[in-house]
C-alpha positions as CSV (number, residue, x, y, z in Angstrom):
1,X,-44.1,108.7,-17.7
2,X,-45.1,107.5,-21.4
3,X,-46.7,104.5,-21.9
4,X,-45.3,102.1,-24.6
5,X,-47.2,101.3,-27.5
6,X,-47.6,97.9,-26.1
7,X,-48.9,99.2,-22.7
8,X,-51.7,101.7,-25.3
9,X,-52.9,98.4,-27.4
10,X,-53.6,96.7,-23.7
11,X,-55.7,99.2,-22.4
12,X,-57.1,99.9,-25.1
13,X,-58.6,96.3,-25.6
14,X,-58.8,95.6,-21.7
15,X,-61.6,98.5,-21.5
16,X,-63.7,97.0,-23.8
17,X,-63.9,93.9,-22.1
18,X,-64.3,95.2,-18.8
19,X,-67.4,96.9,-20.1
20,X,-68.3,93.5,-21.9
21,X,-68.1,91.9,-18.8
22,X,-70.3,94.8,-17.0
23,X,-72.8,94.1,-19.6
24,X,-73.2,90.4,-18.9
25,X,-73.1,90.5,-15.4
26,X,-76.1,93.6,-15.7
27,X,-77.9,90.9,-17.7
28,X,-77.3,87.7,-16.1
29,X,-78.3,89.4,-12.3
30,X,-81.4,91.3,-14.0
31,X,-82.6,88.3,-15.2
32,X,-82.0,86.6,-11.9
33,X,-83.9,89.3,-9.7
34,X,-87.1,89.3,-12.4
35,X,-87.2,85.2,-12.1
36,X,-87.3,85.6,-8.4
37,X,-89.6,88.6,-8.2
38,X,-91.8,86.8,-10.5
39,X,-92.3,84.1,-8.1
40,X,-92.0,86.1,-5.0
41,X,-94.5,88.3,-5.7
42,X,-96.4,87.8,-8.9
43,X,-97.0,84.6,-9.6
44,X,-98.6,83.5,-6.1
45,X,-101.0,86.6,-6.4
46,X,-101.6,85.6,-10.1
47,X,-100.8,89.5,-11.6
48,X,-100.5,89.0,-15.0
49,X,-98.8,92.5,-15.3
50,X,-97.8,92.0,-19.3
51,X,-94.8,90.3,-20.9
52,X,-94.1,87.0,-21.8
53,X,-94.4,86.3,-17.7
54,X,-98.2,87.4,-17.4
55,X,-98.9,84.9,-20.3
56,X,-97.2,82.3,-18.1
57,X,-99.3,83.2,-15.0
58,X,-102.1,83.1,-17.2
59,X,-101.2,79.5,-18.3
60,X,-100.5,78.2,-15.0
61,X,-103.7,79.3,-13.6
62,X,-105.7,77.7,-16.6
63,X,-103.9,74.4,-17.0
64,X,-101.2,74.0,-14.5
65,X,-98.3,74.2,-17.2
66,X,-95.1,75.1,-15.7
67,X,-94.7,79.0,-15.8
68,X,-90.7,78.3,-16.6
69,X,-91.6,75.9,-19.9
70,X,-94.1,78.4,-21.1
71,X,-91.8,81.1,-21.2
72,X,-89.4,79.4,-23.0
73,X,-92.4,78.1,-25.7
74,X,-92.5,81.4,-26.1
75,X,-89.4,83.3,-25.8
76,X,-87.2,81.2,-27.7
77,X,-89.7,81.5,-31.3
78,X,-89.7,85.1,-30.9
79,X,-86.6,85.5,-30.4
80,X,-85.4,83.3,-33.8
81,X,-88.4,85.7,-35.3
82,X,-86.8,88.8,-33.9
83,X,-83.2,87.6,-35.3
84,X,-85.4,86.7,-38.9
85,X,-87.3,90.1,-39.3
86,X,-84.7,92.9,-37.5
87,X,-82.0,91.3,-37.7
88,X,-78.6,89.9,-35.7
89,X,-78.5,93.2,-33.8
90,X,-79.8,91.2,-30.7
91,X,-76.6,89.2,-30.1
92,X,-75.5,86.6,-27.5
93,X,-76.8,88.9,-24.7
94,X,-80.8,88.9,-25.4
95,X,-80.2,85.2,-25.9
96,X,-78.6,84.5,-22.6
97,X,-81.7,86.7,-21.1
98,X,-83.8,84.6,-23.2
99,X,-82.9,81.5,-21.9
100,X,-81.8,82.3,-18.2
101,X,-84.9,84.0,-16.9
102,X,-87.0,81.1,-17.0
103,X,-83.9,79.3,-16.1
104,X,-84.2,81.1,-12.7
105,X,-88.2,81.1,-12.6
106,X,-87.3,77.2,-13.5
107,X,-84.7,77.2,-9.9
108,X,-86.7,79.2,-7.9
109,X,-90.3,78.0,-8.5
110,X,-90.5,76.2,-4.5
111,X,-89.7,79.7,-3.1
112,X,-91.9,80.6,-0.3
113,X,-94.4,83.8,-1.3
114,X,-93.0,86.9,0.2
115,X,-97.0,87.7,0.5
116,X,-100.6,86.8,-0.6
117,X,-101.7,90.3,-0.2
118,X,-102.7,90.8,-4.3
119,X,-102.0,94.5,-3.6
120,X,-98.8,94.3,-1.9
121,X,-97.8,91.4,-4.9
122,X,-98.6,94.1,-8.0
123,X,-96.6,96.8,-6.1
124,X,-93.4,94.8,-4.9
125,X,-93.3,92.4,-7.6
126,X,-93.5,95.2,-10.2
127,X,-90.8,97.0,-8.4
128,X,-88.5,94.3,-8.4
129,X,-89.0,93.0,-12.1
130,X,-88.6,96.7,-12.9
131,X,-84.9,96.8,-10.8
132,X,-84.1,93.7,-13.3
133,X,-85.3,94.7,-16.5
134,X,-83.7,97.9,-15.9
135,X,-80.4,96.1,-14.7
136,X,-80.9,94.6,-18.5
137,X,-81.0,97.3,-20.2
138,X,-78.7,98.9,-18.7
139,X,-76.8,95.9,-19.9
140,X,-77.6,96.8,-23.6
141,X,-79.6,93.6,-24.0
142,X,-83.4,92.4,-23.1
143,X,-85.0,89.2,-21.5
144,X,-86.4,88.8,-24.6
145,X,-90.5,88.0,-24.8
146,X,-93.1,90.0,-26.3
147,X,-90.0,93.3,-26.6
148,X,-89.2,91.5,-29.7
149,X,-92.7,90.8,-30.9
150,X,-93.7,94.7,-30.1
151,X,-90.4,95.4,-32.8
152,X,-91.8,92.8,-35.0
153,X,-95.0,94.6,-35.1
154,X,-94.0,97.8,-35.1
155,X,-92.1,97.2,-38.5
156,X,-95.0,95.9,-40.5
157,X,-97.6,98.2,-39.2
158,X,-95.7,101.6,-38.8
159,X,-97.4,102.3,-35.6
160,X,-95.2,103.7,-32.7
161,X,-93.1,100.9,-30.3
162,X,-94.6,102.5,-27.2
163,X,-98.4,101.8,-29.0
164,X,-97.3,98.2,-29.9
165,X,-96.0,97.4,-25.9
166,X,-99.1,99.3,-25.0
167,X,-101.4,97.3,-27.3
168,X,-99.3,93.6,-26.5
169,X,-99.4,94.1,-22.9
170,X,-103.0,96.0,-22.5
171,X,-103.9,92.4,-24.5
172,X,-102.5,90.1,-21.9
173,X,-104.0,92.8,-18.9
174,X,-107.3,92.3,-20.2
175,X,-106.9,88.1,-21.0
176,X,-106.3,88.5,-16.7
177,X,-109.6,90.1,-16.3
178,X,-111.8,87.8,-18.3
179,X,-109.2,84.6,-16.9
180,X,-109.5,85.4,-13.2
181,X,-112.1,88.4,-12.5
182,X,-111.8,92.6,-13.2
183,X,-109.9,93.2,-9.9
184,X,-106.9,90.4,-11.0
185,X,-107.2,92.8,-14.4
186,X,-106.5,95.7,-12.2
187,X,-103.6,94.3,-9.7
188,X,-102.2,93.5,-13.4
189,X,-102.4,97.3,-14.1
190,X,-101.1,98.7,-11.0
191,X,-97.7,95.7,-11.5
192,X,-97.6,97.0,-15.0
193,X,-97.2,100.3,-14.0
194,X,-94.8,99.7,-11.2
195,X,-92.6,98.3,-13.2
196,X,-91.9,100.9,-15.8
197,X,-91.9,103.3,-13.6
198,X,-88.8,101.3,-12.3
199,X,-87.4,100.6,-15.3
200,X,-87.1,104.7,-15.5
201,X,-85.4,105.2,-12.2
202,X,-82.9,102.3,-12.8
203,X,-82.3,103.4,-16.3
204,X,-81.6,107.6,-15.1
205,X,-81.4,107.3,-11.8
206,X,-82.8,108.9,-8.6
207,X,-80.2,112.1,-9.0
208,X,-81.9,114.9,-11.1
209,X,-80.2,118.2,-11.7
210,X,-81.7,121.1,-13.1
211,X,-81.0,123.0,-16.3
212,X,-81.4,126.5,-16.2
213,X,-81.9,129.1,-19.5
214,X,-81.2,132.7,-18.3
215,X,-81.7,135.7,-20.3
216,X,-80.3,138.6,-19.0
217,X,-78.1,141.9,-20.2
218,X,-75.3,141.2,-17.8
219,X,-74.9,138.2,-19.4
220,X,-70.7,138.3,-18.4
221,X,-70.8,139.2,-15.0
222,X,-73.9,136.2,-14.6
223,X,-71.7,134.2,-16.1
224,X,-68.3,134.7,-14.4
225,X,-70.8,134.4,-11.0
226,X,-71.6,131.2,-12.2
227,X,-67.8,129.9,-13.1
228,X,-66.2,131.2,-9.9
229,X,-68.7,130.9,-7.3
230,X,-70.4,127.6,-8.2
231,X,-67.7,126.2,-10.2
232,X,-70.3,125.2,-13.3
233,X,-69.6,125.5,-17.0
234,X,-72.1,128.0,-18.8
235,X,-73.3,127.8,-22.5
236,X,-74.1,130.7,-24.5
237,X,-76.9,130.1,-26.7
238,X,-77.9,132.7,-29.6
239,X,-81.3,134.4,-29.3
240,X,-83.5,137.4,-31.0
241,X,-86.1,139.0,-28.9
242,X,-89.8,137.9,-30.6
243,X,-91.2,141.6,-29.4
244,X,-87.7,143.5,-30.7
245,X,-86.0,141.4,-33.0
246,X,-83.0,142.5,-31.1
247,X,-80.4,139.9,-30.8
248,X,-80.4,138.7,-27.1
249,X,-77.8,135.9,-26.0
250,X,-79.1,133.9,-23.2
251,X,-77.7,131.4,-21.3
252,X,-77.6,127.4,-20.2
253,X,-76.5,126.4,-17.3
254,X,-77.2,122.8,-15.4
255,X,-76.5,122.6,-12.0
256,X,-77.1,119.8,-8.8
257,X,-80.6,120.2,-6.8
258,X,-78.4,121.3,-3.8
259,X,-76.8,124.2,-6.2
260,X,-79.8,125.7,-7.4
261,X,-80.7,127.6,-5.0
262,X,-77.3,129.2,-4.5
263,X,-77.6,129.6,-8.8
264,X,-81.0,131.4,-8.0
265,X,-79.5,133.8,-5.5
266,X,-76.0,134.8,-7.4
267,X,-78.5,135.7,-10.4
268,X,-80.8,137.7,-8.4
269,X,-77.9,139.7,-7.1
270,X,-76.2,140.1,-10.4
271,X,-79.6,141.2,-12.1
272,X,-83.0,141.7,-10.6
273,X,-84.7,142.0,-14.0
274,X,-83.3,138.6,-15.1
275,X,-85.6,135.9,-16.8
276,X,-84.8,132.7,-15.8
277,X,-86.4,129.1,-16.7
278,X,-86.0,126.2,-15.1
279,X,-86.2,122.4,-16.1
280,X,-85.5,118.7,-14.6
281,X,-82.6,117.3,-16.2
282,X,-83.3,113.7,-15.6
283,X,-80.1,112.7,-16.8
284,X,-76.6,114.2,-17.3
285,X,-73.9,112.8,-18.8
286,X,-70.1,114.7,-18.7
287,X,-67.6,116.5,-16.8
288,X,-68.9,117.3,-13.3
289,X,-71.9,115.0,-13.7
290,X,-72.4,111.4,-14.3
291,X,-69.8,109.2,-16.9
292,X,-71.5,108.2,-19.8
């Protein structure tokens, strides 16, 4: 049945919103786990794993200020900088991530420690503020902090983002060493490094499929293999043989882990002198994979 115009302009604005709403939610519940991670696992052990919230541990341990109201000392100035020197591109969303996580580190600060194993407090507590940073992202926003003052920098001194959150955390890592001893420096390290490494797996996920370039001369039979008995799309891909300067069409192919060995045996059969190379494929997006 047709839809009325009507019944087009609704869904067509109630998407939209729907994702709108997804994004706030992503951003409101990251910030929420990174508050409560923070004081679960990091502040207690005093990691100082980067960001705005290992200046704030640093702070505490120093002169007692309240990890929540240093935060926003600092989060709220860099975030009017980030809106003066890049621009309004941050929006409502980084703002709310501004404010609330230290709104949450604010509600949360009597929690019991889930440990006082330093250790155990870099590894958990930079998996879990990994989980809601990534949850942010994913939300198209950021909590804000020393993100905005690695943009900043990277704009006036041309070097890469990655070196300026390199250089702005590795800064706050090594005020840890000298504020508590080298071992607090290194549990900084280790959280750091946990919680990227997070960030990754919430951003791409923990399904990786594997993309595939075969060259072969039976190039329609591998390919009709491929459509009919693994039910994946195929992608011809113009080549020219370095050693002949013959043309040589290879092709592309991205298949599930679980497929590939069945996409390994169906070429084999088809052609024993095929040339195959395989990659990971941390994330695909499209028909048959994930939705963008």
């Amino acid at each position: 049945m047709m839809m009325s115009a009507k019944q087009r302009r609704r869904n067509n604005t109630f998407n939209p919103r729907i994702q709108l709403l997804k994004e706030y939610i992503y951003i409101l519940i990251g910030s929420a786990i990174v508050g409560i991670g923070f004081n679960l696992f990091l502040l207690p052990n005093r990691v100082a794993s980067g960001g705005v919230s290992g200046i704030s541990t640093i702070f505490d341990s120093l002169f007692g200020w309240e990890p929540a109201f240093v935060q926003w000392a600092f989060n709220i100035p860099l975030f009017i900088a980030g809106v003066i020197f890049l621009g309004r591109q941050y929006g409502i969303k980084t703002l709310i991530g501004t404010l609330f996580l230290p709104f949450v580190v604010f509600l949360t600060r009597d929690m019991e420690p889930a440990t006082l194993d330093p250790l155990l407090g870099a590894l958990f507590g930079g998996v879990v503020v990994g989980i809601g940073l990534g949850l942010a992202f994913r939300g198209n926003a950021s909590t804000g902090g020393t993100d905005l003052a690695a943009q900043i920098v990277n704009k006036f001194t041309g070097l890469s983002l990655g070196t300026c959150v390199a250089l702005i955390d590795g800064m706050i890592v090594i005020a840890a060493a000298f504020v508590f001893d080298l071992e607090g420096g290194l549990y900084a390290l280790i959280g750091l490094f946990a919680t990227s490494k997070t960030i990754d797996l919430v951003q791409v996920g923990f399904g990786y499929s594997k993309m595939a370039i075969i060259i072969t001369t039976k190039q329609d039979e591998v390919s009709k293999g491929i459509f009919e008995k693994i039910d994946r799309g195929v992608t011809r891909l113009s080549a020219v043989g370095g050693y002949t300067d013959d043309e040589r069409p290879i092709l592309m192919c991205v298949v599930d882990q679980t497929e590939f060995t069945k996409l390994k045996q169906l070429v084999k059969s088809i052609d024993a002198s095929a040339f195959v190379v395989v990659m990971d494929a941390s994330e695909v997006l499209g028909e048959g994979f994930k939705r963008a």
